[in-house]
N, C-alpha and C positions, 0 to 999 in steps of 0.2 A: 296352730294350723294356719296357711298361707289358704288364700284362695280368694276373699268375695272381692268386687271390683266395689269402687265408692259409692254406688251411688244409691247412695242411705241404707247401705246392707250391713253400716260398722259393726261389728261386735260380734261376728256369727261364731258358734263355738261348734267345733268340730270333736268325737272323738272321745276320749276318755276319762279323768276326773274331774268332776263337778269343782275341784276345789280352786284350780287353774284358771285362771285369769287371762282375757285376751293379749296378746302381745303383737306390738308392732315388730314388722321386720325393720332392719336399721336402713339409714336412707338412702344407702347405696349397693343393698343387695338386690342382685338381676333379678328382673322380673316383679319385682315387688313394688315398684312406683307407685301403680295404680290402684294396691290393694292393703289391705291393713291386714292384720294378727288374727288367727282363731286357734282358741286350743283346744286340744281333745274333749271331748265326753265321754265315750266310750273307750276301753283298756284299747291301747296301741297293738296290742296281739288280736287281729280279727278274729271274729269269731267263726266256729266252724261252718262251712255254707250249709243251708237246711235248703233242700228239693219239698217243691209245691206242685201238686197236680195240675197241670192248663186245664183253666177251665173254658168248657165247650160252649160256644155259641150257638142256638140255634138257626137251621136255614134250612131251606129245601131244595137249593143247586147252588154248586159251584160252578161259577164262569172263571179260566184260567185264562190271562193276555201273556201271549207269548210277544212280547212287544220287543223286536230285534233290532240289526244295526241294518240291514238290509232286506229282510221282511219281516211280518208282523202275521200272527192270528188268533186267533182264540176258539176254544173249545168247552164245553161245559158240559156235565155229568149232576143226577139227581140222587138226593141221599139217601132215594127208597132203592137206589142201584148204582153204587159209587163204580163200580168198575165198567159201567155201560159208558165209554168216553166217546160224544156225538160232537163230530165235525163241521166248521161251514165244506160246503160240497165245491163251491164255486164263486169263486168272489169275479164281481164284475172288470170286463178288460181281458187283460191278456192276450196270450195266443190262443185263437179259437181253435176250438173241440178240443183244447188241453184241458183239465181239473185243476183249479188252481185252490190248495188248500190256503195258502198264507196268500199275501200282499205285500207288494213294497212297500216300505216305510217310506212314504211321500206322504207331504202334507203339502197344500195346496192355499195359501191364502188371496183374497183381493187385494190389490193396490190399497183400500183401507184397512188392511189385514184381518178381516172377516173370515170364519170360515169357510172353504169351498168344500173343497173334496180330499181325501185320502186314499191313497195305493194305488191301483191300477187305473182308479177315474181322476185320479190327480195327473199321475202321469200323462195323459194320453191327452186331458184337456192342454195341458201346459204344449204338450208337443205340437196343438193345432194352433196356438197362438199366433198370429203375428211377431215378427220377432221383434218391431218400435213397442205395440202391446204388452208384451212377455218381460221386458224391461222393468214394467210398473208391477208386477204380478212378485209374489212371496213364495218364492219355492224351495224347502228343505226338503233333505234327502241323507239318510246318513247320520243323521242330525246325534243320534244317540251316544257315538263316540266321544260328542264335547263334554258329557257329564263325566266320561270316563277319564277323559285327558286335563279336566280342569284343575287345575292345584290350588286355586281360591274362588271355586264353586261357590258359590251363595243362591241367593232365592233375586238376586238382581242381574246375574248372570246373563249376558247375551247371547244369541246365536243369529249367523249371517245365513242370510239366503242367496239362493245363485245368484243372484241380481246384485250382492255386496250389501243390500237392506240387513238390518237388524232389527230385530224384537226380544225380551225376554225372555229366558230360554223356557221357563216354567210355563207361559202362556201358549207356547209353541206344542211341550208334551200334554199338556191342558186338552189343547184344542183335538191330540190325536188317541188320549183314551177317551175323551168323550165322546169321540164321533166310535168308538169300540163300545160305550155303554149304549147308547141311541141302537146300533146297529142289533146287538143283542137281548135289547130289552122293548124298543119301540117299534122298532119296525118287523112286525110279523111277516113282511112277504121275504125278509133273508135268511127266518129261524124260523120256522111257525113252530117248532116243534116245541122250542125254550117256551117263548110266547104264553101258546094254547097250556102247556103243562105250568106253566106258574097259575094261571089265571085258575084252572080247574085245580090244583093240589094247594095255592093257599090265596084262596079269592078273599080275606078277610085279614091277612097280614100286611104289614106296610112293606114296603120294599128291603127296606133296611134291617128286617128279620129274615129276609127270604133268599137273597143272593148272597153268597161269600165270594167275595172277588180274590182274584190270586195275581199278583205281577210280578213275572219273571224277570233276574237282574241275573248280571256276573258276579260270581262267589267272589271276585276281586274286587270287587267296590267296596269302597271305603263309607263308610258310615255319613259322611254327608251327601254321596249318591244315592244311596237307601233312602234318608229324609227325605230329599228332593225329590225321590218318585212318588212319595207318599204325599208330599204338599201335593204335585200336580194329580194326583186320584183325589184327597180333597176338591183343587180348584174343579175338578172335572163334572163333581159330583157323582164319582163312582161312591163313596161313602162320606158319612158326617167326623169331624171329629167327634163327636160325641159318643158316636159310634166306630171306634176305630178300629177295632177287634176282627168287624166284618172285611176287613182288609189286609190280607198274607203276603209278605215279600216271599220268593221263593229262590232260591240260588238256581242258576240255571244248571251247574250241573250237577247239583244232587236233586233235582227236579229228573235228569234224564237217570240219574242213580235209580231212585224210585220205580221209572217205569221199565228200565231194565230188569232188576229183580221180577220183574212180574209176566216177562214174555216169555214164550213157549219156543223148546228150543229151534224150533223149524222156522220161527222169524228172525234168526241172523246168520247170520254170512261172514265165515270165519275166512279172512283174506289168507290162509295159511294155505287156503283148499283144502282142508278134511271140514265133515261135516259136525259143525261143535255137538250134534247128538249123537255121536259115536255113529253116525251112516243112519240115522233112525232119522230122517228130516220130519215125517208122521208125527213124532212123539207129541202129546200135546200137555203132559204136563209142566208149567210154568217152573222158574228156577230156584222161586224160593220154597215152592213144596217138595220138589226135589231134592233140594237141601236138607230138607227138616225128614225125611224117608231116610236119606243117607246117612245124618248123623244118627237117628236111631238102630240102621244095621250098624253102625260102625262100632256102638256100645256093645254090639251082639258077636262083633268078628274080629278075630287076631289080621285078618285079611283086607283093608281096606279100601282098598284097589280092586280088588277082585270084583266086590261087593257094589261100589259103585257103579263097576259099570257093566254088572247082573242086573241091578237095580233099576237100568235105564236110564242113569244122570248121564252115560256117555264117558269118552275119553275124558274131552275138554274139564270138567268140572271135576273126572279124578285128578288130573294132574294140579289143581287146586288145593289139591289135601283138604277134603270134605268142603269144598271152595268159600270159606269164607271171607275172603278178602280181593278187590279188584280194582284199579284204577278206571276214571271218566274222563274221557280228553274230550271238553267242550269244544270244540273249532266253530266258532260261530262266522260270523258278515264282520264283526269289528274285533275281539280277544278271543286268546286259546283259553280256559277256567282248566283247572285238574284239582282233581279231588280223590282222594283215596279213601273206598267206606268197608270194613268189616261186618258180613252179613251176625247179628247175634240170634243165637234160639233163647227159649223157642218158638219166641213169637213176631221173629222175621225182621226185628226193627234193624239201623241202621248207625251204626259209630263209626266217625270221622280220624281215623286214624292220622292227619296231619294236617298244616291248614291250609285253605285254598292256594294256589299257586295259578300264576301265566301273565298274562301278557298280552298288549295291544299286536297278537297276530292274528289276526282275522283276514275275511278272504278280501276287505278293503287294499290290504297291503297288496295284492296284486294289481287291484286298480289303482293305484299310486304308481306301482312301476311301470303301466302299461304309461301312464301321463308321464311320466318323464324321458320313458320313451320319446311321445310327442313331443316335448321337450327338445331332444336332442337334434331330432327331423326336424322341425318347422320353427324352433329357438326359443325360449322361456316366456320375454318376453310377447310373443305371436301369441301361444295358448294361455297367457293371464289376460290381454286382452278379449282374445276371441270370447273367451269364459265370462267377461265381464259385458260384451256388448252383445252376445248372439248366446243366451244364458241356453235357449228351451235347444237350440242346433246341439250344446255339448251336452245337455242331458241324453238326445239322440244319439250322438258318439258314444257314451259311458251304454246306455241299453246295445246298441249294437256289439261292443267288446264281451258286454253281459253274455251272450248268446254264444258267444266265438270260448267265451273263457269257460263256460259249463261241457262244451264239449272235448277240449282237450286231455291228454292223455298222456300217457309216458309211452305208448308203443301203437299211436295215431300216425297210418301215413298219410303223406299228402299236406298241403299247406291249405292252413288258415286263413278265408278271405272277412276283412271288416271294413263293413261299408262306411264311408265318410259321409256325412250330409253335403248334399250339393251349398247350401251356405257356406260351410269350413272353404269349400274349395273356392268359392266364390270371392269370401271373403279375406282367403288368401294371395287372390291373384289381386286383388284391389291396393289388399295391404304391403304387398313383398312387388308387386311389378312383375312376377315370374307362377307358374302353376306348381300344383303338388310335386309334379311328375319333376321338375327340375329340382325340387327340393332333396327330395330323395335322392338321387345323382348324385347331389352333391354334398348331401351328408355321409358322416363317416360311419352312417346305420349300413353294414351292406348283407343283413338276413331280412330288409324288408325292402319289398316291391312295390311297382304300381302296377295296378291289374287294371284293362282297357276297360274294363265295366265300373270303372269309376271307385276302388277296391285296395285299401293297405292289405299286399299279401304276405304274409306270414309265416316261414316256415313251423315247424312242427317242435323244431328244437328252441326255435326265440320264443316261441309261446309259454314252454316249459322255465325257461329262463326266467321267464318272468315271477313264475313261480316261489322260486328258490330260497329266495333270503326269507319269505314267510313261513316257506315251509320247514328251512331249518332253524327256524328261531321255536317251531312250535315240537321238533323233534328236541332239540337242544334242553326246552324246558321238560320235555316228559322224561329225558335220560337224566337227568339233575334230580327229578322228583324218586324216580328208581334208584338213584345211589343212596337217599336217606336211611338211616337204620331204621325209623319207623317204618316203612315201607318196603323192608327187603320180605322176602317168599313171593309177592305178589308176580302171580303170570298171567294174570289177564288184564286187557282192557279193551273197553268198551270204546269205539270211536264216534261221535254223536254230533248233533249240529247239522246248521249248512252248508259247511264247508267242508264234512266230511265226506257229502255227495262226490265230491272233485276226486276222479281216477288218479290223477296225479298225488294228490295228499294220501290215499289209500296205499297207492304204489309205495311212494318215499316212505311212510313209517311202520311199512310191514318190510322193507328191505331193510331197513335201520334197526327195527326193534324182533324184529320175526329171529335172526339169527342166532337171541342171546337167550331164545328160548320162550319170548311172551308172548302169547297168541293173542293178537289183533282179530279184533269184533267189531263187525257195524250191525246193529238193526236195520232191518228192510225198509224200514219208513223212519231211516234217519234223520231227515229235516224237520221230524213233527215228535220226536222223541221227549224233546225239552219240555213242549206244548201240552202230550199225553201225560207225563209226569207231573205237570204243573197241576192238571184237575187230581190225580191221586193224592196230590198230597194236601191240597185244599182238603180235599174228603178227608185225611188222617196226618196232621200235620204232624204228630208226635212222631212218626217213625223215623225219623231222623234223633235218634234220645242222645246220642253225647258227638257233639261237635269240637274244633281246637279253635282256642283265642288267638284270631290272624295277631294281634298286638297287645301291650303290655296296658292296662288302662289304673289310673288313679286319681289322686289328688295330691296338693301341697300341704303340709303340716306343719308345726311346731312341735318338737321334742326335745326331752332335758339335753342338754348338752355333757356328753362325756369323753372328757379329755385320752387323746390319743385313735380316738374311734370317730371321731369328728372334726372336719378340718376349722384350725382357727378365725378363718375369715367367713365362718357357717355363726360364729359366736355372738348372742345375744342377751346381754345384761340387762334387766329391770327387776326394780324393787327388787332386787337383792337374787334374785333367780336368774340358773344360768340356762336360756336355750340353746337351739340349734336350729337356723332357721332354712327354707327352701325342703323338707325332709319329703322324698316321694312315698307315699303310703298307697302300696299298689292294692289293687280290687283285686287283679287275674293279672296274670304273666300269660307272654306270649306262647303259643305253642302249648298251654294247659288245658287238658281235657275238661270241657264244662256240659254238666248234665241241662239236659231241657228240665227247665222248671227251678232248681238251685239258683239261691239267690243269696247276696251277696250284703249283709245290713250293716248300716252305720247310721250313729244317731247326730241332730242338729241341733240346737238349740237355738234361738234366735234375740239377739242381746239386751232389746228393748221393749217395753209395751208397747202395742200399737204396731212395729214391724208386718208388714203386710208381705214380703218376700223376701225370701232366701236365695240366694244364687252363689253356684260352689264351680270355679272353674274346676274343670279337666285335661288332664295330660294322658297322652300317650307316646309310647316310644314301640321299636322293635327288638330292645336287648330287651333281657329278662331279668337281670341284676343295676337297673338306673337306682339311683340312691340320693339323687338331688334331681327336681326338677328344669334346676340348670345343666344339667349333665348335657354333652351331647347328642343329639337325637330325639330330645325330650323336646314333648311341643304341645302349646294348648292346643287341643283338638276340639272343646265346646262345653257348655255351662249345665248343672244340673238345677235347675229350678222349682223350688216349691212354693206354690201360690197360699198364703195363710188366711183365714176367713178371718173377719172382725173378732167373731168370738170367740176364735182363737190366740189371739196375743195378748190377753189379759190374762187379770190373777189365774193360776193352776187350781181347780178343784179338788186338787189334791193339796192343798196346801203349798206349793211351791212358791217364792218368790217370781215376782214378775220377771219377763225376760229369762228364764232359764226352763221353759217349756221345753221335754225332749219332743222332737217331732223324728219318728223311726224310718229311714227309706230302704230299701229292697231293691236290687236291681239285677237284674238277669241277664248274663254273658252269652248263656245256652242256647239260644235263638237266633233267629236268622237278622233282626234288629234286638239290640241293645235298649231293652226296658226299663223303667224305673215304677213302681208304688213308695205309695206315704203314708203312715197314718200320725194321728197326735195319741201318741200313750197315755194322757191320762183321760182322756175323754173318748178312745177307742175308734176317733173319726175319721175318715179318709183325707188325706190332704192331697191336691192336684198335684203331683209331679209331672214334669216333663224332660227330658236330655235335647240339646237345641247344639247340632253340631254344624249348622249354616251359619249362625251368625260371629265368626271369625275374620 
């Protein structure tokens, strides 16, 4: 077996008979530079996966962060009443006498890069700065896309602030779940209610018994975005490693899966115009008890149709065929997520019929097109400067479009006015010699105006425009997800997010997808959807029980070599033995249904007395048939580490020879992070595993 890197890990034996001797790869097969020979312990035929109960942590509330690309909030629910989900009412800022449940994702640092403020008191301070002031000042915004967009993401990783400053990206998300634990746990004047009810229900537990923290991610992130949320709730002190359990990543859209099966049918809004409760908007039983009524008449009737919607499930959920299956189109601030889940009886849980799908289409991509817009009007380089020397003005610009872009429409008359800061225009006449108004004239934009009140006016249709490529990149993915065979009957979907607020994205993929027969759904408190689902599923993490493997994961091995079935330049002669070197020996294939809790074992053995650690690299690919970890698309993706105590690398109390201690690991696919356990089989004791998919 191929895998440990040098540095003092020689000799680690992987896999299946004891009798096999480590072997080096030969000195010019890829990839193996840097790593010497392991062979099996365990037979090369994995064994069959065995399902383990999760076991429960205790607490007495979940706090769920809904931590976005463009807003942010959290909500929390107590375990003597998991379904009572308690909102902030009002976060400070905003438009007054509006209710602002979330906040933008603005973080706020000092010129020492200290904490200031977050969301709407970040914004608003940043925007009274000085604008020489505002220069020295740290302001991200957005910031959340670079984890998504990073292709060698680490824990060193930067992120720029308007100012063109940089800091660590981890200290940056650090600094804004902490100021989310402080605001939920210390400050009783924003929650009194979290507060007072921890203190009075567990005045004598430590903190770290008592809250289950949840952080919402895109089902699209790759496994070293998961890590990195998790270091920075470590750095943040949302939980201990030690305690790491009290800490749920949550996919965002089987977080909004979750709270959808749970609403009543009069909370959503079938863009179709019929009412998904067959005209009953009253009805107030939720839809998965509905379900579970239905499928027990349906045992009772040749009629299943009928019966459904006697039963009061409505049209909508008979033309489901007793509805157990539905697509989620997350549309957040930064990715579309889709996810397709089959409701199961009869106890409501939740199987992932295919595996996450989407894409960087979020509603940022129209704030790109509006900037290139200005681009076109005022010249590329005008708005890289402007951006870099008048930072807090174009934060001004980007809120004012905010405001213009929430109310557009597909059948809005009248034209779009966005206010310019008098800086822009200021700083335009300084820069260029001429004002906005000649600008305009004289570019070749001619659907936007100058309005005398100082105003880019905007028809109705350039607004929509602007729209467009986000919005057909996010229908493009949901009709691609709908051709799958795994995925054909389904006729619902759920539209969720913030971005599914937007009449225009409602419009486009109820005219696109409405025709072929699927009926398009939002929730009435679409933007808090993700959020309300995050505390339910805190509260019952298991009802998600069988998920698919986004990718193919394994390891490198050695195996016999057998001619004709193995290519010759794979061929590896010692002491008289022929292998086959580079061989992928896959955990899970892509696209393989894996139960929550199934685990997945192979054992290690460590070559030397004394060996203090094990390290086994990992590949992954997206084919389901790779067979050499040189194959194309095959890549190390991160290292499985087990840490061995002192009195673990000597003699075996079972008699073993030194150095050939099995030490067993476990790892779990079925979850929303990729687990690993360890123990040492002859002494029964836990060995520290961890999978470390940042340090690549």
């Amino acid at each position: 077996m191929l895998a440990v890197p040098e540095m003092g890990l020689q000799g680690l034996y992987i896999g299946s008979s004891p009798e096999r001797s480590p072997v080096p790869s030969p000195p010019g097969s890829p990839r193996t530079q840097e790593s010497c020979g392991i062979a099996p312990l365990t037979p090369s035929q994995s064994p069959k996966p065995e399902v383990r109960a999760p076991q429960q942590a205790s607490f007495s509330v979940v706090v769920a962060i809904d931590f976005g690309t463009t807003s942010s909030g959290y909500a929390f629910s107590f375990a003597s009443d998991p379904e009572a989900i308690h909102m902030m009412r009002k976060w400070e800022g905003g438009d007054p006498g509006v209710a602002h449940q979330k906040t933008p994702t603005c973080l706020l640092l000092t010129p020492e890069g200290a904490f200031h403020s977050f969301g709407y008191t970040a914004r608003d301070y940043y925007h009274d700065l000085d604008p020489e002031e505002a220069r020295d000042w740290l302001y991200f915004e957005k910031f959340k896309m670079k984890i998504h967009s990073a292709t060698d993401l680490t824990l060193k990783t930067q992120l720029e602030a308007v100012n063109g400053k940089t800091m660590p990206a981890l200290e940056v998300f650090a600094h804004a779940l902490r100021f989310f634990r402080e605001h939920a746990l210390q400050l009783s004047s924003h929650c009194p209610l979290l507060y007072q009810e921890l203190r009075e229900q567990s005045p004598s537990l430590p903190e770290k018994d008592t809250v289950r923290w949840v952080l919402t991610v895109p089902a699209i992130w790759k496994q070293p975005a998961k890590q990195f949320m998790r270091e920075a709730a470590y750095l943040a002190g949302l939980v201990s490693r030690e305690n790491a359990e009290q800490l749920l990543i949550a996919l965002e859209p089987e977080a909004a899966s979750v709270y959808c099966r749970k609403l009543r049918l009069h909370q959503l809004l079938d863009l179709s115009g019929r009412a998904p409760g067959g005209g009953r908007l009253g009805e107030r039983r939720s839809i998965d008890s509905s379900f579970r009524q239905a499928r027990e008449q349906l045992r009772r009737s040749r009629h299943s149709r009928t019966f459904l919607v006697e039963s009061g499930v409505g049209e909508l959920w008979a033309e489901m065929q007793a509805g157990d299956r539905y697509v989620v189109a997350d549309c957040g601030g930064g990715t579309v997520d889709l996810t397709v889940h089959q409701l199961e009886q009869p106890h409501g849980t939740l199987k992932e019929l295919y595996k996450a799908s989407g894409g960087p289409y979020g509603a940022v991509g129209v704030d790109l097109a509006f900037e290139q817009l200005l681009c076109r009007i005022f010249g590329e380089d005008f708005i890289a400067t402007f951006k870099r020397q008048r930072p807090a003005a174009w934060v001004d610009l980007t809120i004012a479009f905010e405001a213009r872009k929430r109310t557009a429409g597909p059948h809005r008359a009248g034209a779009l006015n966005i206010s310019l800061p008098f800086s822009f225009i200021d700083f335009y006449r300084k820069q260029r010699g001429h004002n906005v108004e000649t600008a305009l004239r004289r570019s070749s934009v001619n659907f936007v105006k100058w309005s005398s009140q100082g105003m880019l006016r905007m028809s109705c249709e350039a607004m929509n425009e602007l729209f467009q490529p986000t919005v057909s990149g996010i229908i493009q993915h949901i009709e691609a997800l709908l051709a799958r065979p795994e995925v054909q009957g389904v006729k619902l979907l759920f539209l969720v997010g913030g971005f599914a607020e937007s009449a225009v994205l409602q419009h486009a993929v109820q005219a696109a997808l409405g025709a072929r027969g699927l009926r398009v759904v939002v929730p009435h408190d679409v933007g808090l959807t993700i959020l309300k689902g995050a505390v339910l599923f805190g509260q019952a993490p298991g009802v998600v029980r069988v998920r698919r493997s986004p990718l193919t994961y394994g390891v490198g091995v050695l195996n016999r070599f057998v001619p004709g079935r193995h290519p010759p330049e794979k061929l590896l002669v010692r002491d008289g033995r022929r292998w086959c070197t580079d061989v992928f020996e896959r955990f899970v294939a892509a696209e393989q249904s894996v139960a929550l809790g199934e685990e997945v074992r192979r054992s290690y053995c460590p070559a030397r007395p004394g060996q203090r650690r094990v390290l086994i690299n990992l590949y992954c690919c997206a084919a389901e048939d790779a067979r050499f970890i040189t194959d194309p698309g095959v890549r190390k993706c991160g290292a499985l580490s087990l840490e061995l105590e002192p009195a673990d690398c000597g003699q075996d109390t079972a008699g073993a020879p030194p150095g050939r201690r099995e030490i067993r690991a476990a790892m779990q696919f079925g979850d929303t992070e990729i687990k690993v356990t360890a123990v040492d089989v002859s002494t029964n004791r836990s060995v520290r595993a961890s999978i470390d998919f940042l340090s690549n």
